[in-house]
TILOKE-956348 format. One record per residue (C-alpha): x, y, z; residue in one letter; residue number from 1. Coordinates in steps of 0.001 Angstrom, whole numbers, plus 500000, padded with zeros to 6 digits. Example, Ala and Ser with C-alpha at 12.3 -4.5 7.8 and 13.67 -1.06 7.14 Angstrom:
<nodes>
       x       y       z  code  pos
  512300  495500  507800     A    1
  513670  498940  507140     S    2
</nodes>
This chain:
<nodes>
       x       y       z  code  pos
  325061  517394  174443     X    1
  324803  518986  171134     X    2
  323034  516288  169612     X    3
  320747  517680  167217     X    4
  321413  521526  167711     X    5
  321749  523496  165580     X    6
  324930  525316  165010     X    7
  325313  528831  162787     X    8
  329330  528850  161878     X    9
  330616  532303  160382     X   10
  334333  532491  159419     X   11
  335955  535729  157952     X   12
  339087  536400  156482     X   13
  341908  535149  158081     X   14
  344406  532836  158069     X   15
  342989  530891  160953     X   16
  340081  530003  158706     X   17
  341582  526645  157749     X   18
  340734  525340  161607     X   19
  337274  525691  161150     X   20
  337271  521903  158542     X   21
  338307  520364  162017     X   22
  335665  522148  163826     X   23
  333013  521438  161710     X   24
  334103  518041  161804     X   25
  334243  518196  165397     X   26
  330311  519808  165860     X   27
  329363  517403  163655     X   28
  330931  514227  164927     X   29
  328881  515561  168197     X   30
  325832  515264  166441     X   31
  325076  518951  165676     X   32
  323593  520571  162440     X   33
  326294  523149  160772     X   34
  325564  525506  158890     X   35
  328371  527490  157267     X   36
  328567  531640  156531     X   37
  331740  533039  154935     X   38
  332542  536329  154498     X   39
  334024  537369  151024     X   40
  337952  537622  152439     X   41
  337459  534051  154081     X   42
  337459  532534  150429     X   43
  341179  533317  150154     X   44
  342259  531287  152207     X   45
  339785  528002  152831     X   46
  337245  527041  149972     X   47
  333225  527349  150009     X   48
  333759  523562  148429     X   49
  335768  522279  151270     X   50
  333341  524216  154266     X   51
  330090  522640  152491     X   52
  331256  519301  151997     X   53
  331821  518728  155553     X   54
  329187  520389  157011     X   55
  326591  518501  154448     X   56
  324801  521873  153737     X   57
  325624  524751  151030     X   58
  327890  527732  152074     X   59
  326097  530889  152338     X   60
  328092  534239  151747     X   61
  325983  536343  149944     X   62
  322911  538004  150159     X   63
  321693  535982  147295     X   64
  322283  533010  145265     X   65
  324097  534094  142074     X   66
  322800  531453  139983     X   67
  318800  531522  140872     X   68
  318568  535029  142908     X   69
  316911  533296  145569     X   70
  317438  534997  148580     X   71
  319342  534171  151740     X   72
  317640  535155  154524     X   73
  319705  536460  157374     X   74
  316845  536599  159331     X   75
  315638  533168  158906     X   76
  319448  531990  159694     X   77
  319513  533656  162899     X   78
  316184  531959  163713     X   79
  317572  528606  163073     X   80
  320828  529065  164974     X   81
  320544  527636  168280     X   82
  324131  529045  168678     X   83
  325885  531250  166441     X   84
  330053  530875  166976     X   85
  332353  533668  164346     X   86
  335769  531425  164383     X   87
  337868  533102  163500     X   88
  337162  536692  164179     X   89
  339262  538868  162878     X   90
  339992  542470  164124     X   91
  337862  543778  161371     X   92
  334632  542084  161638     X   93
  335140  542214  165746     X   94
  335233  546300  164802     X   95
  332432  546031  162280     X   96
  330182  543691  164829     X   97
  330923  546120  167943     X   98
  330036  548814  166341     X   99
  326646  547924  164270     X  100
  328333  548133  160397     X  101
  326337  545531  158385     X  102
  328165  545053  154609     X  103
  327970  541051  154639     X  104
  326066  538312  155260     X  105
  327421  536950  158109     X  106
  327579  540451  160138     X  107
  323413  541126  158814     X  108
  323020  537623  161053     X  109
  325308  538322  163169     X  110
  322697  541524  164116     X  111
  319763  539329  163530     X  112
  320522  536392  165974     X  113
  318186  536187  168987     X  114
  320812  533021  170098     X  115
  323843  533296  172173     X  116
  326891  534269  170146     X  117
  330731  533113  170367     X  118
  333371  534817  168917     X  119
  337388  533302  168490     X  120
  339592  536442  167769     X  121
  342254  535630  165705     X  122
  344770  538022  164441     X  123
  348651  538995  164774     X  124
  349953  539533  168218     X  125
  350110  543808  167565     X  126
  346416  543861  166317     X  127
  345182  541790  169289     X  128
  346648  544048  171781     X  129
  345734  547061  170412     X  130
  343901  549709  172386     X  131
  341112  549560  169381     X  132
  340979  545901  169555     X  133
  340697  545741  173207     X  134
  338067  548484  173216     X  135
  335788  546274  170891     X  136
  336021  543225  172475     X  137
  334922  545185  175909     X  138
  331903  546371  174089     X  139
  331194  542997  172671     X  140
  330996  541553  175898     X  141
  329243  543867  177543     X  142
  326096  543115  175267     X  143
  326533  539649  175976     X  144
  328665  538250  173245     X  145
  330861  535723  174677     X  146
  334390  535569  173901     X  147
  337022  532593  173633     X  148
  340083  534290  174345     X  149
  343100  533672  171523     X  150
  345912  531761  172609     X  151
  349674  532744  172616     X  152
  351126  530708  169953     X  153
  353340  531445  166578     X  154
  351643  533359  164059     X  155
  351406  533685  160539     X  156
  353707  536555  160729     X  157
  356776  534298  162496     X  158
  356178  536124  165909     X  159
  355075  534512  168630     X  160
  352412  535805  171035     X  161
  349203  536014  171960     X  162
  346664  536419  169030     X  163
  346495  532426  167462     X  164
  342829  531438  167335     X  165
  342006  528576  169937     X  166
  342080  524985  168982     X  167
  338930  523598  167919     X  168
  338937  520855  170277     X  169
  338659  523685  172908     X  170
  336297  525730  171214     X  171
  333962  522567  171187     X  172
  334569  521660  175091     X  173
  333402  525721  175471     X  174
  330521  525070  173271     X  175
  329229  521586  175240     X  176
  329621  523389  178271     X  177
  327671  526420  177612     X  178
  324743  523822  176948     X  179
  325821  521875  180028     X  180
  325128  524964  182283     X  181
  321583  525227  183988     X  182
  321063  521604  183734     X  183
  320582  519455  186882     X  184
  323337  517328  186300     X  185
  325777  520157  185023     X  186
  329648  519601  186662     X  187
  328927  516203  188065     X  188
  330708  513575  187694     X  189
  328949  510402  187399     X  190
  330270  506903  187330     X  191
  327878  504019  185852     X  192
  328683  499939  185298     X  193
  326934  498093  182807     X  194
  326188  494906  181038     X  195
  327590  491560  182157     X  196
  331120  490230  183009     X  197
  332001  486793  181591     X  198
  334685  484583  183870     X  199
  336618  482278  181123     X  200
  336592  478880  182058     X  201
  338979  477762  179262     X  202
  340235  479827  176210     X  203
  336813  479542  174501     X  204
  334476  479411  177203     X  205
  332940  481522  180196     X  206
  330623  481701  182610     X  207
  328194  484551  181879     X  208
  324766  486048  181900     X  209
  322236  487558  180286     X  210
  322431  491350  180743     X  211
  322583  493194  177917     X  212
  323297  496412  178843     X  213
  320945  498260  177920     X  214
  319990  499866  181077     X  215
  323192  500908  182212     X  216
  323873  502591  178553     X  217
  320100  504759  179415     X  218
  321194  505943  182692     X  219
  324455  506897  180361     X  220
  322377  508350  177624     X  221
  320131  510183  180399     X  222
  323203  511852  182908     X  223
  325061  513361  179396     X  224
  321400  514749  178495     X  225
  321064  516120  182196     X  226
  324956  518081  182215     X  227
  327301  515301  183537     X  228
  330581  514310  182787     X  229
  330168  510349  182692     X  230
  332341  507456  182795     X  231
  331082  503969  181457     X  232
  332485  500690  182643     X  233
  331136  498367  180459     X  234
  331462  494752  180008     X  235
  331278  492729  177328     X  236
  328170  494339  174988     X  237
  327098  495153  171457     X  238
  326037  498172  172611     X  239
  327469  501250  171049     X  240
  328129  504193  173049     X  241
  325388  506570  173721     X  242
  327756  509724  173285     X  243
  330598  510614  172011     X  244
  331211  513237  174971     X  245
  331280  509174  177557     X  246
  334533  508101  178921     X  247
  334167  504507  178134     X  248
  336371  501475  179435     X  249
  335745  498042  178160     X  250
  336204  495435  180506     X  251
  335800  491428  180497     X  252
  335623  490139  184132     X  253
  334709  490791  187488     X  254
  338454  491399  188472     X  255
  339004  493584  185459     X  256
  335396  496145  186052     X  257
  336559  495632  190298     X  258
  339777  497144  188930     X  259
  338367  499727  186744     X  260
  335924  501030  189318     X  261
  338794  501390  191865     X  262
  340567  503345  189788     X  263
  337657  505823  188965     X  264
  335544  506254  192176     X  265
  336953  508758  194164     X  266
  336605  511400  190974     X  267
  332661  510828  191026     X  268
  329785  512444  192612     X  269
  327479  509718  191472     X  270
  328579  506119  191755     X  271
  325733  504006  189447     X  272
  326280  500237  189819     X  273
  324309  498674  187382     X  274
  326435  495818  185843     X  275
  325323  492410  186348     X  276
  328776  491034  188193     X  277
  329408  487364  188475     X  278
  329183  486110  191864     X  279
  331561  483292  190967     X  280
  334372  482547  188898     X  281
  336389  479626  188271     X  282
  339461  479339  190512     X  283
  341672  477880  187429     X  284
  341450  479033  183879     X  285
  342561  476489  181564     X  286
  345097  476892  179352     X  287
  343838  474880  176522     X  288
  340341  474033  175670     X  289
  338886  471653  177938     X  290
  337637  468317  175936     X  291
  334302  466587  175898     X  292
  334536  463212  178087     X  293
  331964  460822  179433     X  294
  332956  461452  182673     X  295
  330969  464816  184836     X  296
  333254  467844  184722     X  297
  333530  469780  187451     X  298
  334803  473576  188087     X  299
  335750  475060  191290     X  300
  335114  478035  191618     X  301
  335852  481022  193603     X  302
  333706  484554  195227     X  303
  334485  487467  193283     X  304
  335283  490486  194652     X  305
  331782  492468  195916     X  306
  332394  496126  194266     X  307
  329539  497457  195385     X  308
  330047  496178  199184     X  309
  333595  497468  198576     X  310
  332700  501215  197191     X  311
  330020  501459  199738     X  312
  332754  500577  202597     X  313
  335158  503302  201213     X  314
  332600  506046  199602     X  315
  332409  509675  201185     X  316
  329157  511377  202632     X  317
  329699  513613  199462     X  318
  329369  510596  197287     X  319
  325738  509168  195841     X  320
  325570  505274  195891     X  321
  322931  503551  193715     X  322
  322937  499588  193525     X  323
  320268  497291  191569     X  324
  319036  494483  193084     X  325
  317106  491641  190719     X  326
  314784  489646  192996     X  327
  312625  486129  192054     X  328
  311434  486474  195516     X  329
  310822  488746  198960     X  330
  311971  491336  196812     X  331
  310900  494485  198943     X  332
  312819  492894  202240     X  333
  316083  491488  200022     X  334
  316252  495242  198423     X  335
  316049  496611  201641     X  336
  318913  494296  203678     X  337
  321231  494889  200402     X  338
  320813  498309  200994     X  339
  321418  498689  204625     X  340
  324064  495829  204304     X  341
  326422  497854  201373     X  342
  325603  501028  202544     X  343
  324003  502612  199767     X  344
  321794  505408  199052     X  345
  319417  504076  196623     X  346
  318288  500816  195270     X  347
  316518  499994  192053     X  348
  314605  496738  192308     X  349
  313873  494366  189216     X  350
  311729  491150  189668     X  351
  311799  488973  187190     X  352
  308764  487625  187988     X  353
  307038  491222  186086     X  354
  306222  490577  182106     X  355
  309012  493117  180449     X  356
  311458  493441  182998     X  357
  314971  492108  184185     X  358
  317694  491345  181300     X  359
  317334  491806  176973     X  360
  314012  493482  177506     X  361
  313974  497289  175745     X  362
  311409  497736  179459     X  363
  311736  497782  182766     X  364
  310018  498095  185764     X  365
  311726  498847  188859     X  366
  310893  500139  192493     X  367
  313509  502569  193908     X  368
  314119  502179  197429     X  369
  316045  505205  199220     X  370
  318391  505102  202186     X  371
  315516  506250  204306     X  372
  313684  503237  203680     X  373
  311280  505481  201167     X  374
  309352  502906  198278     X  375
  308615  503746  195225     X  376
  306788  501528  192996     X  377
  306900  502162  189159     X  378
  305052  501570  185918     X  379
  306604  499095  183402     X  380
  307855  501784  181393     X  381
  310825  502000  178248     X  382
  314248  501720  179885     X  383
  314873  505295  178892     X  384
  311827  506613  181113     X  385
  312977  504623  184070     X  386
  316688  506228  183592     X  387
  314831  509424  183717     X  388
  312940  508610  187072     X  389
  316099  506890  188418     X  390
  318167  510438  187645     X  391
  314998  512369  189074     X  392
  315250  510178  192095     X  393
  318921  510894  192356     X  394
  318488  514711  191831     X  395
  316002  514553  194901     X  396
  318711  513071  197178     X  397
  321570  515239  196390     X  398
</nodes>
């Protein structure tokens, strides 16, 4: 979600200031650019050195640079901000930024930004609660700056009470969902399978296939872009997740995803079932590896358990239900009796008998099939586009 944004940070002067190496840490683990402003005070207690070195960019808190005179352009910074967060805030620059005072760097951007900007008071419990304080914050948000409220916590005074500065883990969950909001996708839950499962036959062999993945970890890719909160069930891949904001469970067999996807269903709005699941697996697992002979070998083996069959059975008219189906042959009627048969409300088709679809390929083309019996054919197209048409399809049917 925050994946290339960029991200103005200002800190001032207080003792708080030392939570803001985690947070930049944090925004940038997320993908986000960070750039750092520091207001004179904020030096005492957490150094320029420490701010720039994590954030991969030079600390800016002065007008100018000392050593060439080149100018820092508040202006230009508020331009590039996609978001501009003051963590912490203390009393004094929450006074100075409610009522227009400009003596810094930070507060000239601070009245320069056209982005939305976040504040995180931080301050002792006396200050926070002051009729001053209050009256500040009040004015602050009624131009539209938004405010994560401090926490009551012990303070750098020994009291306890509200005032402590908010944890940057939260401050970054209020950040990704600010973004989230307005999207299509934004407070849905979506649950997607992916890649193949592999049913051991003895210690060092399985039965497999050949999915790789890759399509599941798109639709992934594509439902964090659109606002959801997603869970991945993947099996055995090389893939690496798409996000760091994905729930992701690594599983090995049928059994183990079947157990996985029990556990997780009811908590999604969007079930995607786009793992390639082995039909089969071997009734007996050997202990040992199995040795060459002349003779045949032969492995019994067992149905697994039909997930999708099983989540379409049990699945509430609240819940979306989207299956793949890869055809070699009648693949319009097949798609269509899996559909009816599990009880879902969309299919994707592959054929393997189109150039650049089905399993490794970094294409696909598929033809979605709705519960109302609606076809549509698609180009062959990068696996990313057809997780975007998939999720438009989707969007259409909730």
């Amino acid at each position: 979600m925050l994946s290339g944004k960029n991200i103005l940070l200002g800190v001032t002067g207080g003792i708080a200031a030392y939570k803001t190496a985690n947070l930049i840490r944090l925004f940038k683990k997320s993908g986000a650019n960070v750039q750092v402003l520091m207001t004179p005070h904020s030096k005492q207690f957490i150094t320029p050195l420490t701010l720039s070195t994590l954030s991969e960019k030079p600390v800016y808190s002065d007008f100018s640079d000392v050593n060439t005179g080149e100018w820092n352009s508040h202006v230009g910074l508020g331009a590039w901000a996609a978001i501009f967060i003051i963590a912490p805030a203390t009393a004094n620059s929450i006074a100075k930024m409610a009522n227009g005072l400009c003596d810094n760097l930070l507060l000239a951007t601070y009245l320069s930004a056209k982005c939305p900007v976040f504040i995180a008071p931080a301050m002792d419990l006396d200050m926070y609660r002051h009729a001053t304080t209050k009256e500040n914050l009040k004015k602050l948000l009624k131009i539209g700056v938004h405010i994560i409220d401090a926490q009551v916590g012990e303070l750098a005074s020994g009291l306890v009470g509200k005032g402590r500065m908010e944890e940057p883990e939260a401050i970054l969950a209020v950040i990704i969902d600010y973004f989230k909001s307005g999207l299509p996708l934004a407070g849905k839950k979506v649950l997607i399978t992916a890649g193949p499962t592999y049913e051991q036959i003895d210690p060092v062999r399985f039965i497999g296939n050949n999915s790789s993945g890759k399509m599941g970890f798109e639709l992934a890719r594509k439902a964090i872009e659109m606002g959801a909160n997603v869970t991945l069930i993947a099996g055995p891949t090389k893939l690496t997740s798409p996000s760091n904001s994905i729930q992701r469970i690594d599983v090995k067999s049928a059994a183990e995803m079947n157990q996985e996807v029990q556990n997780n269903y009811k908590k999604a709005d969007i079930i995607i079932m786009a793992a390639a699941v082995a039909d089969y697996t071997p009734l007996v697992v050997a202990r040992n590896k199995l040795k060459k002979t002349e003779k045949e070998l032969q492995i019994q083996l067992i149905a697994t358990q039909d997930i999708l069959s099983s989540i379409g059975q049990v699945k509430s008219n609240k819940q979306l239900l989207i299956g793949f189906a890869l055809e070699t042959s009648n693949e319009i009627k097949n798609a269509k009796e899996k559909l009816s048969r599990k009880n879902l409300d969309l299919i994707v088709l592959n054929s393997l008998n189109d150039k650049g679809a089905g399993f490794e390929y970094d294409t696909n083309k598929v033809t979605l099939i709705d519960k109302n019996n609606k076809v549509e054919k698609c180009e062959l197209k990068s696996k990313s586009e057809v997780a975007s048409d998939i999720f438009n399809k989707i969007i259409s049917l909730l």
